[in-house]
PDB file of N, CA, C and O in Angstrom:
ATOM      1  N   UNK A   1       8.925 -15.160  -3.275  1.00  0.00           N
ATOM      2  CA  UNK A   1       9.289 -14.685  -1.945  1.00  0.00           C
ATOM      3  C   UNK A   1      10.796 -14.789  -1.762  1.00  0.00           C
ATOM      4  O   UNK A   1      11.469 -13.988  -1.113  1.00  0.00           O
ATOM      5  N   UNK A   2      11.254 -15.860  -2.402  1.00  0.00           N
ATOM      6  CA  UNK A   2      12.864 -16.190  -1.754  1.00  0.00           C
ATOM      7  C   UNK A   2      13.816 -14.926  -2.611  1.00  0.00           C
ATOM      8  O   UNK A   2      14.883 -14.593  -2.096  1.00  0.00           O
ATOM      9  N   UNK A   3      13.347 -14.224  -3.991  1.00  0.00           N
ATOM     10  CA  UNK A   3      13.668 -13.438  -4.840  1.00  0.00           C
ATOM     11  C   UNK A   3      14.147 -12.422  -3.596  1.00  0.00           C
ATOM     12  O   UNK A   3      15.351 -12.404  -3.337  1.00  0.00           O
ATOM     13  N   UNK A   4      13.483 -11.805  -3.029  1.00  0.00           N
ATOM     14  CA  UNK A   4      13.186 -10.935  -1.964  1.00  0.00           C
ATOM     15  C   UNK A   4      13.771 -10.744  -0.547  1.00  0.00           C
ATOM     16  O   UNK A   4      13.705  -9.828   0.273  1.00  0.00           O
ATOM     17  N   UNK A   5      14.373 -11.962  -0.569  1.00  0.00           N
ATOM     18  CA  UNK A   5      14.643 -11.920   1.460  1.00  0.00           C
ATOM     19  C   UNK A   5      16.619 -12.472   0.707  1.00  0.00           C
ATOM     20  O   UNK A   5      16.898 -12.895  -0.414  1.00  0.00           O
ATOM     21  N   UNK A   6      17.580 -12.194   1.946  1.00  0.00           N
ATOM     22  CA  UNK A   6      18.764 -12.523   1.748  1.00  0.00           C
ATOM     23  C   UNK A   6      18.695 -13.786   2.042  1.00  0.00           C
ATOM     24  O   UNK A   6      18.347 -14.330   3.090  1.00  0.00           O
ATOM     25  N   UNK A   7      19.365 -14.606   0.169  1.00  0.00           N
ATOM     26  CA  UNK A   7      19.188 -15.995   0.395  1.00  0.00           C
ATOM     27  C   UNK A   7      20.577 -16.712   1.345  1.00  0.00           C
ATOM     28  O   UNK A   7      20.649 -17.893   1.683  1.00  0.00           O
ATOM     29  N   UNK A   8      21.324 -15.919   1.559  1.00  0.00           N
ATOM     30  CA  UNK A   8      22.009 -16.613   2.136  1.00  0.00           C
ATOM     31  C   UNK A   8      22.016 -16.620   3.857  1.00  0.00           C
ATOM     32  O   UNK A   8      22.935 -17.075   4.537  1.00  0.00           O
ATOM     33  N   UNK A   9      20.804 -16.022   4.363  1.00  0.00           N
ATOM     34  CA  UNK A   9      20.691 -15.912   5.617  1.00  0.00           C
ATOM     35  C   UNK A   9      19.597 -16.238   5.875  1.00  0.00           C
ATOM     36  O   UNK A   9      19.476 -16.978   6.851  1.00  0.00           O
ATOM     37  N   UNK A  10      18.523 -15.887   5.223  1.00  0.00           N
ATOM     38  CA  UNK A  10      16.873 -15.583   5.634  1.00  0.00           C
ATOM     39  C   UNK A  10      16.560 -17.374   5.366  1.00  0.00           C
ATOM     40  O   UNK A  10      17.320 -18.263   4.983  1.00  0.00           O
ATOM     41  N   UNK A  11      14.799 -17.403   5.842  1.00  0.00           N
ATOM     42  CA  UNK A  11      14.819 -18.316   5.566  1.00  0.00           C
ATOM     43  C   UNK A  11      13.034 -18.130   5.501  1.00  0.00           C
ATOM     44  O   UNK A  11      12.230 -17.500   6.188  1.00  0.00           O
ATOM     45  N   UNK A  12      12.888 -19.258   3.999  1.00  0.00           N
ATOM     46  CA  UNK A  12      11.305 -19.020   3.844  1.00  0.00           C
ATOM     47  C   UNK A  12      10.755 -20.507   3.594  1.00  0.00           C
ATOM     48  O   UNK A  12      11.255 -21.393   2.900  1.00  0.00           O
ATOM     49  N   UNK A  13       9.574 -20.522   4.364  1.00  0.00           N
ATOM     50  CA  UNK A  13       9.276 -21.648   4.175  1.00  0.00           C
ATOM     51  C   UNK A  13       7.422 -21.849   4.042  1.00  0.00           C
ATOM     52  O   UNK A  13       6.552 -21.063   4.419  1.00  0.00           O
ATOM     53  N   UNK A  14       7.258 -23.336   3.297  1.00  0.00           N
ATOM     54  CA  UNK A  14       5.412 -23.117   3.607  1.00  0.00           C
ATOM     55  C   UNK A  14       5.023 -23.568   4.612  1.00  0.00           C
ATOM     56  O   UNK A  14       5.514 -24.650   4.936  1.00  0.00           O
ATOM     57  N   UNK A  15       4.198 -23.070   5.340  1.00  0.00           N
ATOM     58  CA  UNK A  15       3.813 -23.403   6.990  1.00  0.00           C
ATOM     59  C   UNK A  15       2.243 -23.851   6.967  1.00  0.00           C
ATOM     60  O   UNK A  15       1.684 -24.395   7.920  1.00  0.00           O
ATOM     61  N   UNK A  16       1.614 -23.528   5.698  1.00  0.00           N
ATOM     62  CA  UNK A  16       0.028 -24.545   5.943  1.00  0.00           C
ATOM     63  C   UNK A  16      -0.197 -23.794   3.984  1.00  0.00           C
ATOM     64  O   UNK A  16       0.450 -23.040   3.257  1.00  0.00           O
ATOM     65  N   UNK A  17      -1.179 -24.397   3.906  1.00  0.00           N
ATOM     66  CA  UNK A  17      -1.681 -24.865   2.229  1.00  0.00           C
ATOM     67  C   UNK A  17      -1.021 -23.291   1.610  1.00  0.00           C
ATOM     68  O   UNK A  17       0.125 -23.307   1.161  1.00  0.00           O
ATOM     69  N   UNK A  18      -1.839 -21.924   1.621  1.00  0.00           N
ATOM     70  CA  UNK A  18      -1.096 -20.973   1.154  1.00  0.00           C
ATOM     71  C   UNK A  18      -0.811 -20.075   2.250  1.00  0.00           C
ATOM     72  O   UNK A  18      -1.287 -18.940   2.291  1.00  0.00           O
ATOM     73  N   UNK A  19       0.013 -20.587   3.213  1.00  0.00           N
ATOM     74  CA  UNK A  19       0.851 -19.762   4.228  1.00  0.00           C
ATOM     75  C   UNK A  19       2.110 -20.382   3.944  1.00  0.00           C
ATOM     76  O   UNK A  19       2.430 -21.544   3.695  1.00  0.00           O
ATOM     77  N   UNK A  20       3.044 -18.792   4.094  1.00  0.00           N
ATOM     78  CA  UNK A  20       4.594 -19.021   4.578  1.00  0.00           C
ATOM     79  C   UNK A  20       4.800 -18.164   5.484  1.00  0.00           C
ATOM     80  O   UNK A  20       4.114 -17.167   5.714  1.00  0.00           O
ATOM     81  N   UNK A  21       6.052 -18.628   6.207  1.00  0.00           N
ATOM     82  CA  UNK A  21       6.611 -18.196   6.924  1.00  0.00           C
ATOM     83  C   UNK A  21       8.187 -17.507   6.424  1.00  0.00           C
ATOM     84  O   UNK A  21       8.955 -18.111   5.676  1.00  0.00           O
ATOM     85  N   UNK A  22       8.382 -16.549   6.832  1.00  0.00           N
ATOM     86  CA  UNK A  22      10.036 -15.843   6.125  1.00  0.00           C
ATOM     87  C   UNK A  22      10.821 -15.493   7.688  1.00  0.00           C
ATOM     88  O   UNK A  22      10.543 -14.464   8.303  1.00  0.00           O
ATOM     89  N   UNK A  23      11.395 -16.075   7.984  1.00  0.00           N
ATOM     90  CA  UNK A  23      12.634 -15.648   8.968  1.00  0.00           C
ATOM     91  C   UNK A  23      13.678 -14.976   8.322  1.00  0.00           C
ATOM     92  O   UNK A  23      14.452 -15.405   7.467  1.00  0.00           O
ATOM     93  N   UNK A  24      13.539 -12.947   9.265  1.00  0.00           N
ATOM     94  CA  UNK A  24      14.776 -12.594   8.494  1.00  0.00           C
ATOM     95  C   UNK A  24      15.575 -12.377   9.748  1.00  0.00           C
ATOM     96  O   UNK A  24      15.267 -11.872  10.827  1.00  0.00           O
ATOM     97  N   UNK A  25      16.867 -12.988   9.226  1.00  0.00           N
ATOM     98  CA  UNK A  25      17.733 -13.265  10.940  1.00  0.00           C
ATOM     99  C   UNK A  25      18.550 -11.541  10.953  1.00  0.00           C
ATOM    100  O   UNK A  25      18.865 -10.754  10.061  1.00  0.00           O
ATOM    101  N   UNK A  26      18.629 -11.535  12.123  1.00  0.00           N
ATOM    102  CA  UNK A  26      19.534 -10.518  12.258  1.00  0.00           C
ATOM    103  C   UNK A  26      18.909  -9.093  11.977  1.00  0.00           C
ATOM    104  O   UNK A  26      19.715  -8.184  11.775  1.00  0.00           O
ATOM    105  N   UNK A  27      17.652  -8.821  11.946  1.00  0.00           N
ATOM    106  CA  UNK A  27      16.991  -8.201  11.706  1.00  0.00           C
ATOM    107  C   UNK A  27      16.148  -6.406  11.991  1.00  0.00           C
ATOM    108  O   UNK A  27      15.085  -6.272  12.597  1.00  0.00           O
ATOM    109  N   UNK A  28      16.720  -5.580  11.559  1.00  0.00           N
ATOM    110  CA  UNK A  28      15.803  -4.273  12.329  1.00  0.00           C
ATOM    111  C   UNK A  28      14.363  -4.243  11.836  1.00  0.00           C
ATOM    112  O   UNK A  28      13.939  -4.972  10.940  1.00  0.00           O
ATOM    113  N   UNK A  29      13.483  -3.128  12.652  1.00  0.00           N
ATOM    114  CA  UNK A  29      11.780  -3.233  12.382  1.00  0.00           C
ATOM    115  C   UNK A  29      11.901  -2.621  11.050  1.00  0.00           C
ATOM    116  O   UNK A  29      11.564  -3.481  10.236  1.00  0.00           O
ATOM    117  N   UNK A  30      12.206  -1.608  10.496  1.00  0.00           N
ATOM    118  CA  UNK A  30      12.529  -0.921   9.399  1.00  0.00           C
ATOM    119  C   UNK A  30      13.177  -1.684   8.069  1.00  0.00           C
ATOM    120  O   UNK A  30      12.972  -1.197   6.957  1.00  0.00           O
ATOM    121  N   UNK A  31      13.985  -2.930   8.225  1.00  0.00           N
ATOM    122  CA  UNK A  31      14.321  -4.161   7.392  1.00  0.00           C
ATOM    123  C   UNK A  31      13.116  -4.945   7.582  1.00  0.00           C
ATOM    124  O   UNK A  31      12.717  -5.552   6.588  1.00  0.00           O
ATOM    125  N   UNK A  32      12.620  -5.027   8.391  1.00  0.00           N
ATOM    126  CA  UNK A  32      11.641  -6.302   8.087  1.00  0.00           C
ATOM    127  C   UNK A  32      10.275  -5.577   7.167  1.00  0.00           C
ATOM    128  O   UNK A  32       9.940  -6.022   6.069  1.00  0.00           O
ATOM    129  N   UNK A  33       9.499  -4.253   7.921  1.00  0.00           N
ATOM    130  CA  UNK A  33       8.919  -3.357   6.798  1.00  0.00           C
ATOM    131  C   UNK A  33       9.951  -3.397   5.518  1.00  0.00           C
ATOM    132  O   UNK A  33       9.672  -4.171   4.602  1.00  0.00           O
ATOM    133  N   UNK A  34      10.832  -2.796   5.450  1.00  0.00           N
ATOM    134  CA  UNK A  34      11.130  -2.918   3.991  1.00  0.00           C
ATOM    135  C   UNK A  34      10.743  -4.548   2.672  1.00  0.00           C
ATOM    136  O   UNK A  34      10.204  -4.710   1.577  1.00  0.00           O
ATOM    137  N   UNK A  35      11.341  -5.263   3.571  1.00  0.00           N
ATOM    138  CA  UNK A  35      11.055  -6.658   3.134  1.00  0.00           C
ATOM    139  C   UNK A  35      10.107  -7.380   2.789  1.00  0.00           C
ATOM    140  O   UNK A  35       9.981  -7.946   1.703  1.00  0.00           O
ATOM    141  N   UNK A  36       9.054  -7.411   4.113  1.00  0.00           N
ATOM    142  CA  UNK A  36       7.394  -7.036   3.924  1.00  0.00           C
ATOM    143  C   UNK A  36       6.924  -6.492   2.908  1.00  0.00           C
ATOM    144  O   UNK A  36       6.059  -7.133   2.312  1.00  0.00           O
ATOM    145  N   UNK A  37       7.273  -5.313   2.431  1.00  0.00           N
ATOM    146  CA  UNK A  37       6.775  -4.214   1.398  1.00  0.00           C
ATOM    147  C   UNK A  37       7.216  -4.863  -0.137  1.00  0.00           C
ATOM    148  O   UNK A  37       6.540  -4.709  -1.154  1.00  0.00           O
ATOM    149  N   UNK A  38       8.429  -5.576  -0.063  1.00  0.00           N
ATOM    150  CA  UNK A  38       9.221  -6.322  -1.467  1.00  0.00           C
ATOM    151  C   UNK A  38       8.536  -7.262  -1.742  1.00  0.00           C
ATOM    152  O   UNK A  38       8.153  -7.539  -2.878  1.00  0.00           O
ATOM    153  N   UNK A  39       8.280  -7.910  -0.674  1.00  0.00           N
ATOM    154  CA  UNK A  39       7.035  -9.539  -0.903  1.00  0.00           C
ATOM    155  C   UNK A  39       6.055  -9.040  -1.259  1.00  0.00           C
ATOM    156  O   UNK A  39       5.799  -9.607  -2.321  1.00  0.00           O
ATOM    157  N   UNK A  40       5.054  -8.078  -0.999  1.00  0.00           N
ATOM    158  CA  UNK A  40       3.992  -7.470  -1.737  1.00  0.00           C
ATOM    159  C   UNK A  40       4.141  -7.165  -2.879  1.00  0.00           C
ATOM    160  O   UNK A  40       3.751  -7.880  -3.802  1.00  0.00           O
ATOM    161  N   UNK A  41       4.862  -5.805  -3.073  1.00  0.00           N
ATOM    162  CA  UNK A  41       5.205  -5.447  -4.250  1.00  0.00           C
ATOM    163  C   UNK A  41       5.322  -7.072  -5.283  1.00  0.00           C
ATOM    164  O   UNK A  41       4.448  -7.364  -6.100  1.00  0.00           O
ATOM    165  N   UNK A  42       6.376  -7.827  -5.058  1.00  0.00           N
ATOM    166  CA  UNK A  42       6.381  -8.795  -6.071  1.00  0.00           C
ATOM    167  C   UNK A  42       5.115  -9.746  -6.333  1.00  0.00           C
ATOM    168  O   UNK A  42       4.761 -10.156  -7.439  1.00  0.00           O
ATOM    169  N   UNK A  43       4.425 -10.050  -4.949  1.00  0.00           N
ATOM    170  CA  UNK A  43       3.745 -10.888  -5.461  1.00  0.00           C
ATOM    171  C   UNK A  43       2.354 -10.083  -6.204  1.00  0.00           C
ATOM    172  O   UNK A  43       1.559 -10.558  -7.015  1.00  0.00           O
ATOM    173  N   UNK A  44       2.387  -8.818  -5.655  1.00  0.00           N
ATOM    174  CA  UNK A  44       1.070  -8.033  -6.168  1.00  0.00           C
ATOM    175  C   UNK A  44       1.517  -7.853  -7.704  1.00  0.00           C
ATOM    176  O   UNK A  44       0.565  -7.599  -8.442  1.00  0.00           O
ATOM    177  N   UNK A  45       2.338  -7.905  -8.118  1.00  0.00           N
ATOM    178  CA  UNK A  45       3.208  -7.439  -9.778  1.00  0.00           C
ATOM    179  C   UNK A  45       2.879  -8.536 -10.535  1.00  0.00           C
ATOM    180  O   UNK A  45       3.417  -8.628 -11.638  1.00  0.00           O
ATOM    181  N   UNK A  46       1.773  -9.764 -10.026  1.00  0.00           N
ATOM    182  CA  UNK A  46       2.089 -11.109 -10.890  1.00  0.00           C
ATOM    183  C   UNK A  46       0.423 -11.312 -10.861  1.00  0.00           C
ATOM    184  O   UNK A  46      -0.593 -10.972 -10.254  1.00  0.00           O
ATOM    185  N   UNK A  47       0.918 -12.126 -11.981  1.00  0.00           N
ATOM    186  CA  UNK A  47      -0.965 -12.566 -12.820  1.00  0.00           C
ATOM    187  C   UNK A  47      -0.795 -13.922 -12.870  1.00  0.00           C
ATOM    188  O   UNK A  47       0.220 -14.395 -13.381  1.00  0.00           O
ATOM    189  N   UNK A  48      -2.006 -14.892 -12.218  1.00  0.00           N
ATOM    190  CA  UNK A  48      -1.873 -16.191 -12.134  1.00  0.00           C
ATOM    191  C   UNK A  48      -2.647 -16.711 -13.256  1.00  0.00           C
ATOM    192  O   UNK A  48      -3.657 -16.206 -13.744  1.00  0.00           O
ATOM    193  N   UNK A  49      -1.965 -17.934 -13.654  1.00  0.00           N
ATOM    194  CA  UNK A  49      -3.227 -18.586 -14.824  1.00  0.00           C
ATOM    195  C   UNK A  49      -3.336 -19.884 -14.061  1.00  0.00           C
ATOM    196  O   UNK A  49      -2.536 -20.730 -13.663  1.00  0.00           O
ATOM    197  N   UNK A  50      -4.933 -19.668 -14.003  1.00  0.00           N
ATOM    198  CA  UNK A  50      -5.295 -21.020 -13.331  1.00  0.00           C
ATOM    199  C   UNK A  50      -6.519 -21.696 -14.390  1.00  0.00           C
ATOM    200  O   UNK A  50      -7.666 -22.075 -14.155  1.00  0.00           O
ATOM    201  N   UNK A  51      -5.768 -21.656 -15.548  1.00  0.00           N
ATOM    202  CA  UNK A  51      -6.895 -22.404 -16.836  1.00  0.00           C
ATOM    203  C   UNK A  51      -8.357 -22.089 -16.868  1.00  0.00           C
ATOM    204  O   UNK A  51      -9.318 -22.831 -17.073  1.00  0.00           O
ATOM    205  N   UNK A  52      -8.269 -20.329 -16.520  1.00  0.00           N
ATOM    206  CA  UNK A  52      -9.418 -19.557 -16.988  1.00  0.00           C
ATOM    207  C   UNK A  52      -9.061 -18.526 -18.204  1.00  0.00           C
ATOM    208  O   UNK A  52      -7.922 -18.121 -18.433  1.00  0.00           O
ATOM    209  N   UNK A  53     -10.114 -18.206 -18.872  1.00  0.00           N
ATOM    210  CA  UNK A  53      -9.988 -17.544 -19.933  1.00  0.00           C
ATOM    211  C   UNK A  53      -9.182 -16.189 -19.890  1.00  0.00           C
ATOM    212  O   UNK A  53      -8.701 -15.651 -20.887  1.00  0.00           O
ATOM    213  N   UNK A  54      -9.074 -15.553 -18.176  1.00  0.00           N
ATOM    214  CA  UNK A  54      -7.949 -14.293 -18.256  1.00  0.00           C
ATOM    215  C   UNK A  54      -7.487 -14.716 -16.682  1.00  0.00           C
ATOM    216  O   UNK A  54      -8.162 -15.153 -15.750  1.00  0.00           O
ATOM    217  N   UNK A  55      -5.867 -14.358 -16.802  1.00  0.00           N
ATOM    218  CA  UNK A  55      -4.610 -14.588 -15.498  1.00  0.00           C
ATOM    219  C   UNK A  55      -5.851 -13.759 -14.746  1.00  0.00           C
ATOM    220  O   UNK A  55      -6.837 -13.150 -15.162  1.00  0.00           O
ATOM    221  N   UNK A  56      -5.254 -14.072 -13.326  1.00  0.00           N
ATOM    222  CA  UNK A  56      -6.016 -13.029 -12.010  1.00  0.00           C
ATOM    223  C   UNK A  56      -4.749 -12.485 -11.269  1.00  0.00           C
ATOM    224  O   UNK A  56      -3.688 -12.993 -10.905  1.00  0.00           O
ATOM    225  N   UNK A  57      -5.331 -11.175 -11.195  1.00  0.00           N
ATOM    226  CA  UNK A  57      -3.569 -11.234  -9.952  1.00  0.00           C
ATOM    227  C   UNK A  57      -4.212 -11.443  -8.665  1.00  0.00           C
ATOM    228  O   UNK A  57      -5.424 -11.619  -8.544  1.00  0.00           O
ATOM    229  N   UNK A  58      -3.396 -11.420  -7.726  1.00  0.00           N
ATOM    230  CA  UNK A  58      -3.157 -12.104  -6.698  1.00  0.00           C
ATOM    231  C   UNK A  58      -2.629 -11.233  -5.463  1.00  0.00           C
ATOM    232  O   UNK A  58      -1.461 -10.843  -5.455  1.00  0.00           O
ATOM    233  N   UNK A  59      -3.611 -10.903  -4.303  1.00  0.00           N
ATOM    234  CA  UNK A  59      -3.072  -9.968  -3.276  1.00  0.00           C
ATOM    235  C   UNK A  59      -2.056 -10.923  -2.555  1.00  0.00           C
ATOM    236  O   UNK A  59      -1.822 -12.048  -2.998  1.00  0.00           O
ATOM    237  N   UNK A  60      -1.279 -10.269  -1.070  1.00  0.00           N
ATOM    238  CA  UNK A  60      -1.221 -10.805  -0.057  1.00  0.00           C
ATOM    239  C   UNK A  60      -1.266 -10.001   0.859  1.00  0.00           C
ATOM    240  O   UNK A  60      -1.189  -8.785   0.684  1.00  0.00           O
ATOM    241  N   UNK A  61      -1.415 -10.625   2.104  1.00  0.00           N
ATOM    242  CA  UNK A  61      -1.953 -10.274   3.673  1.00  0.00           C
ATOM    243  C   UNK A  61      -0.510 -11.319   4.204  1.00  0.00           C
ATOM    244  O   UNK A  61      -0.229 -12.503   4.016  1.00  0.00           O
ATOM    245  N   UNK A  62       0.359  -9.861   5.146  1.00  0.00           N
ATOM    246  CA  UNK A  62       1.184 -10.279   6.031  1.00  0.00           C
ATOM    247  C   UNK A  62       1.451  -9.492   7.383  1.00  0.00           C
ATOM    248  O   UNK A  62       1.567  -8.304   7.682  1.00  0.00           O
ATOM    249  N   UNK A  63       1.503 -10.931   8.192  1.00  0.00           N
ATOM    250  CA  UNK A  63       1.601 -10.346   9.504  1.00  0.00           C
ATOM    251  C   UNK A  63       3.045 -10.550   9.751  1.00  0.00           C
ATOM    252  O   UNK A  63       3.842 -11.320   9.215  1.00  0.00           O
ATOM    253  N   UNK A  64       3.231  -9.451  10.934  1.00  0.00           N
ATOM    254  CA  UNK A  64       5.493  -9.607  11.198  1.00  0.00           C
ATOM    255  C   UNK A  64       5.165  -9.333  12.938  1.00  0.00           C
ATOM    256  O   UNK A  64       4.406  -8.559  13.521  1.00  0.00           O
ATOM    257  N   UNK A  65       5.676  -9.880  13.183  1.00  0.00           N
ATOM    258  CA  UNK A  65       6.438 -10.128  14.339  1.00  0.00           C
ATOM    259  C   UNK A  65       8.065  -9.932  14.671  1.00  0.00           C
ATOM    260  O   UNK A  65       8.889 -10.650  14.105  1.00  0.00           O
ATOM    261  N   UNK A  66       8.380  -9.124  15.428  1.00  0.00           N
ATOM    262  CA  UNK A  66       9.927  -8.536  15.520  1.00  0.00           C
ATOM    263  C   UNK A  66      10.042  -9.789  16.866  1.00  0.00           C
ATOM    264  O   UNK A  66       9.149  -9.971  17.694  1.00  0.00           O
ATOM    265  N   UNK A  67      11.585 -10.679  16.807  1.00  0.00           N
ATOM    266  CA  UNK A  67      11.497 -11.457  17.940  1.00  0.00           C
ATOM    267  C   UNK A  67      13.176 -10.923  18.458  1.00  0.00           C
ATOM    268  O   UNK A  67      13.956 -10.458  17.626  1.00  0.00           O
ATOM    269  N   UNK A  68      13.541 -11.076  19.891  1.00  0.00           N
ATOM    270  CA  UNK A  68      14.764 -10.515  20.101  1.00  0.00           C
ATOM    271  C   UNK A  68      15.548 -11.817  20.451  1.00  0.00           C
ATOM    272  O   UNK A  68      14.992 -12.658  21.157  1.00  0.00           O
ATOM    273  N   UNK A  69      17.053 -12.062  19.904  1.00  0.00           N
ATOM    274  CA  UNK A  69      18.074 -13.179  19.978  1.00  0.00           C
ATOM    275  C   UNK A  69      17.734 -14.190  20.755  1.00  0.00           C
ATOM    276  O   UNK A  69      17.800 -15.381  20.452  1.00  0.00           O
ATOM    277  N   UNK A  70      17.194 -13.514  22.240  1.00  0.00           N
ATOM    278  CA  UNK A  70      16.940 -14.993  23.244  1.00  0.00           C
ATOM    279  C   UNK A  70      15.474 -15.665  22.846  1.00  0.00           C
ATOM    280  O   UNK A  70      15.115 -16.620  23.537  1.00  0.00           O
ATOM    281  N   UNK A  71      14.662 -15.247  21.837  1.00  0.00           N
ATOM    282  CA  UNK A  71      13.223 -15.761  22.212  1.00  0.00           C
ATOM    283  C   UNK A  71      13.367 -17.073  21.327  1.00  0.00           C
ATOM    284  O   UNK A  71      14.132 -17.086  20.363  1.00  0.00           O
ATOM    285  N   UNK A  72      12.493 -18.335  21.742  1.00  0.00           N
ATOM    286  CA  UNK A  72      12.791 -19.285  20.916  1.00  0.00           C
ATOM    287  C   UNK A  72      12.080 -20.235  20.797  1.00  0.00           C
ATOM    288  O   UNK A  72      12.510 -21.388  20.760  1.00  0.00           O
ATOM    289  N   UNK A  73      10.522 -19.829  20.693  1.00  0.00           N
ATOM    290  CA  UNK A  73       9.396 -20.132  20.572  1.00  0.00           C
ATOM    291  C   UNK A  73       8.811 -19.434  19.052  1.00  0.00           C
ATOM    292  O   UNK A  73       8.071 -18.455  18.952  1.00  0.00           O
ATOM    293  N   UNK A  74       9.321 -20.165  18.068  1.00  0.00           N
ATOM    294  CA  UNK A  74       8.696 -19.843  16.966  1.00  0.00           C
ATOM    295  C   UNK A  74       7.137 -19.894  16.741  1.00  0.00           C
ATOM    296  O   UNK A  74       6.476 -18.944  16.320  1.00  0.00           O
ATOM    297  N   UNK A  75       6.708 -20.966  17.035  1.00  0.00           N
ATOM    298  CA  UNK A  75       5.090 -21.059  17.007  1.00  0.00           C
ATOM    299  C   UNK A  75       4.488 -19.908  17.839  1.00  0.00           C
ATOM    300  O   UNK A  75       3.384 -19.631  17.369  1.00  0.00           O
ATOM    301  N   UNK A  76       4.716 -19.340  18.618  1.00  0.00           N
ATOM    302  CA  UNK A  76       4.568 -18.271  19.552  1.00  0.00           C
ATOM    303  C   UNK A  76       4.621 -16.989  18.924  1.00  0.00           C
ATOM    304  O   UNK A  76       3.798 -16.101  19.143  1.00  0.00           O
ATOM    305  N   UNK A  77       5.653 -16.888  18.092  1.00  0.00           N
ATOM    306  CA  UNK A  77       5.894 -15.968  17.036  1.00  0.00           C
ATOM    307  C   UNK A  77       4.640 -15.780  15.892  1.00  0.00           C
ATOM    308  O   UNK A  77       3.799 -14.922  15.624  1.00  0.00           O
ATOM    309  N   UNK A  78       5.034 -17.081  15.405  1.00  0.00           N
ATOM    310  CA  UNK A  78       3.519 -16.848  14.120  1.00  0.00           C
ATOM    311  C   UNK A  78       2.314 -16.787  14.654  1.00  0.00           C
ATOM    312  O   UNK A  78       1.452 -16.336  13.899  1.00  0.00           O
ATOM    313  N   UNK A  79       1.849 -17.210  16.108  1.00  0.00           N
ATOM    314  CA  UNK A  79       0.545 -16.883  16.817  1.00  0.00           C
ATOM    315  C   UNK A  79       0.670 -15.536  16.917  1.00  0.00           C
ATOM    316  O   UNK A  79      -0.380 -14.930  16.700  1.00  0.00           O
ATOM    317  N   UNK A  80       1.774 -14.767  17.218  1.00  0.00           N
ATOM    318  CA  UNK A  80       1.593 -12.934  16.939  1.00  0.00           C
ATOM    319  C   UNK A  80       1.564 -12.414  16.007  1.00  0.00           C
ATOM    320  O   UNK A  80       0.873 -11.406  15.858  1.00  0.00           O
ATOM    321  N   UNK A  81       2.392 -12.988  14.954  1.00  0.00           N
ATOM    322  CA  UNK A  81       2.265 -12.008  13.805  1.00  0.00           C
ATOM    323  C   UNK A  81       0.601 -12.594  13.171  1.00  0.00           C
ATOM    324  O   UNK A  81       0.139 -11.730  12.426  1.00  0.00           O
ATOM    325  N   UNK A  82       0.012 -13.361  13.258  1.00  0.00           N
ATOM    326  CA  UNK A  82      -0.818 -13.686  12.906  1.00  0.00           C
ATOM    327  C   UNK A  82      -1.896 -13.381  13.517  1.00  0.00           C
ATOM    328  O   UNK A  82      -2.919 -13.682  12.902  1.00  0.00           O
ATOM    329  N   UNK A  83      -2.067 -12.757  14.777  1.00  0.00           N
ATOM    330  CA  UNK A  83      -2.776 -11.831  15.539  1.00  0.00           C
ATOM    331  C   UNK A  83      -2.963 -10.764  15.475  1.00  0.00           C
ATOM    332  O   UNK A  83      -4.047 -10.259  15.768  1.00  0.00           O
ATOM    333  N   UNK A  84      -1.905 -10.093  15.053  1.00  0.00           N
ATOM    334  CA  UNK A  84      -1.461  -8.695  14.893  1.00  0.00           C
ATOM    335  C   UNK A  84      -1.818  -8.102  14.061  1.00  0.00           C
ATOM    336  O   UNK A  84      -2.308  -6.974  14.097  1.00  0.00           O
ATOM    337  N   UNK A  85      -1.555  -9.030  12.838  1.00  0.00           N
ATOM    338  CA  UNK A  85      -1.595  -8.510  11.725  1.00  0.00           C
ATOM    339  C   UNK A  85      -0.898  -7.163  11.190  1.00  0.00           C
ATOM    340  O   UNK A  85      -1.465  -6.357  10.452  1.00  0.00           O
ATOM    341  N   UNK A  86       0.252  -7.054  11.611  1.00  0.00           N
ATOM    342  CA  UNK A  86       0.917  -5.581  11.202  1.00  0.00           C
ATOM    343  C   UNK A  86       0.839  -5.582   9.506  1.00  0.00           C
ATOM    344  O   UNK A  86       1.621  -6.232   8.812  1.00  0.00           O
ATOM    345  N   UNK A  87       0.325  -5.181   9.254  1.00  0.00           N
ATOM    346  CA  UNK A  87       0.038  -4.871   7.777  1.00  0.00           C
ATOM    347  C   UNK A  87       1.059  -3.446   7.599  1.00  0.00           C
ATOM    348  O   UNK A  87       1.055  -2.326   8.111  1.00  0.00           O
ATOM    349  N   UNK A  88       1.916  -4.153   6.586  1.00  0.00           N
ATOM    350  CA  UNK A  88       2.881  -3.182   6.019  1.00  0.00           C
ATOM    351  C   UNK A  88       1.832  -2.869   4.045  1.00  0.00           C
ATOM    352  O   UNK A  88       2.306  -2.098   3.210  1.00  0.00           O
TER     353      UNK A  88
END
């Protein structure tokens, strides 16, 4: 994921067992779809070995939430995108 988002601004983190969260600061809806679409793409491009006889690949499911400069209730945030489910 961090491959993907600007490391010197964005920020990604794990938020419960296989959830993260990616803050991209400064952000348009059209950058965050794009970005969205890069985290897929990469993680859909990869084969896991979990000490079975063949790798598995591995989907993901992401929800986005667009937030504007004054809002500042993050948990509020991931309760929408996680509602929403905008599937890019």
């Amino acid at each position: 994921i961090r491959g993907e988002v600007r490391g010197d601004i964005d920020i990604v983190a794990r938020y419960g067992g296989e959830e993260f969260v990616v803050g991209l600061l400064d952000c348009s809806a059209d950058s965050l779809k794009d970005t969205a679409e890069r985290i897929r793409n990469a993680i859909g491009g990869r084969l896991f070995d979990i000490h079975r006889t063949e790798q598995i690949p591995v989907t993901v499911s992401i929800g986005s939430y667009l937030v504007r400069p004054d809002f500042h209730d993050m948990k509020q945030a991931v309760d929408f995108a996680e509602d929403r489910k905008s599937v890019v």
